[in-house]
N, C-alpha and C positions, 0 to 999 in steps of 0.2 A: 865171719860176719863182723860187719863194726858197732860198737857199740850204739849209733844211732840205729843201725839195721836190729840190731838185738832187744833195742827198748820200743821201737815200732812195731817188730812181730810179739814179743809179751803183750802188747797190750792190744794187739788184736786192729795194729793199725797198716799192718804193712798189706794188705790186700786192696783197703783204702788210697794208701800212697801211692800204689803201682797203678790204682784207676783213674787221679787225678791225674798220674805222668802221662800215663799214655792218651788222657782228652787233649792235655793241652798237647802233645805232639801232634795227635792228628789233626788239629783244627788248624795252627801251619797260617801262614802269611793272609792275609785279602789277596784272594784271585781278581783280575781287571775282568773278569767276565761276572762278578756277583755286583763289583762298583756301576758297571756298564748296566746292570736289570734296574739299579738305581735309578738313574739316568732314563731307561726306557716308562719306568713308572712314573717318572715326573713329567715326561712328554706325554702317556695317553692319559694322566689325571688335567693336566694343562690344557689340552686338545678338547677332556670333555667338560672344559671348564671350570671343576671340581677346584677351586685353591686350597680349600681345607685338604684335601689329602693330597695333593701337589706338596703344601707344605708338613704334613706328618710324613715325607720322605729324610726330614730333620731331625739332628737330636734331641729331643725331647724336652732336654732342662735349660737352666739359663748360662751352660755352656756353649751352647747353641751361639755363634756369628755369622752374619751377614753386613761384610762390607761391600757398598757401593754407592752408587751416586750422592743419597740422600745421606751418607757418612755410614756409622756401626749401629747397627740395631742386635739385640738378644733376645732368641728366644722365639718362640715358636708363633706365639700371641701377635707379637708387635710384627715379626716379618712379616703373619697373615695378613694386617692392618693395613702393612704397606702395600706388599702384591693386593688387596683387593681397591685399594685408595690408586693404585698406579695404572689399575687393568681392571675398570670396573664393568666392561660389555665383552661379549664376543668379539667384536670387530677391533675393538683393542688392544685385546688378549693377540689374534691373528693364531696360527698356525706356529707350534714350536716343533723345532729338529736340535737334536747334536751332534756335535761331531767330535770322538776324543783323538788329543793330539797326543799323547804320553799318558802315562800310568806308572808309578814307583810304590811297590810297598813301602809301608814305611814300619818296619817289629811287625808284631804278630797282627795287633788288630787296628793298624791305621793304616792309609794308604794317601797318596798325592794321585789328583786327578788334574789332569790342563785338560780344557777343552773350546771348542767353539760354541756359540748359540746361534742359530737365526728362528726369526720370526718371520711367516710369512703374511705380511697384511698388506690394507694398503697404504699404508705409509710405510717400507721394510726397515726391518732393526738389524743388526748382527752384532756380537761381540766375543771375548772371551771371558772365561771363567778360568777360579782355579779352585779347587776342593780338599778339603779334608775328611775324609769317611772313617767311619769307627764302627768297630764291628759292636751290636748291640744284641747279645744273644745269638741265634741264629738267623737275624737282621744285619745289614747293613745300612748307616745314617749318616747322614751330611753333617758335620759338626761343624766347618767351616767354610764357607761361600766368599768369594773375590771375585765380582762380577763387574767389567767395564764395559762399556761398548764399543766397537770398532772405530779407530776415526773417521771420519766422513772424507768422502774422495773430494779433490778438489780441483 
């Protein structure tokens, strides 16, 4: 044994160290299939209108960004402000889908999401997104949003 091994088991900590090791092994990269239940929860809270928990699909502090049109907003409050100031009826909300085009872990608990958006109304929207997800406990949360919309065909 090494000397750190011999002063962790005296003091009754080496059973502890072998349960930390083995959490953080098992819990292992962001799967694109827990990012992707993200993504389906911010479409059926969208769909039922709900913004407030569309946007508690985010992270929670004022690490929390959202870049787009209207520049960088932080934080959970001010995005909600904006989504309900930008989409403030059904009919202008419309119908949301995604579509993810790539997924890269990024270490244990971040990951990069690219994806498409459409909204179906009547006026249609489309655009891309690009994401940063952070594992929050046994949650996964949007830390960073890059949202533009599609050019318009011409």
């Amino acid at each position: 044994m090494t000397s750190s091994t011999n002063l962790l088991a005296r003091n009754g900590l080496a059973p502890l160290s072998l349960l930390l090791l083995l959490v953080t092994a098992c819990t292992g990269p962001l799967q694109r299939a827990n990012c992707e239940r993200v993504l389906d929860e911010q479409a059926a809270q969208w769909n039922r209108g709900d913004l407030r928990a569309f946007v508690a699909t985010y992270w929670p502090g004022e690490e929390l960004t959202f870049l787009g049109s209207r520049g960088l907003t932080r934080g959970q409050e001010d995005l909600l402000a904006n989504y309900e100031a930008g989409y403030p009826t059904a009919e202008a909300r419309g119908r949301l889908q995604f579509e993810v085009i790539d997924f890269q872990p990024l270490g244990a608990d971040h990951a990069l999401l690219l994806g498409r958006y459409e909204l179906d109304r009547k006026e249609p929207d489309s655009g891309f997104f690009t994401l940063v997800l952070r594992r929050d406990g046994d949650t996964v949360r949007i830390l960073h949003d890059h949202t533009s919309r599609a050019a318009s065909p011409e």
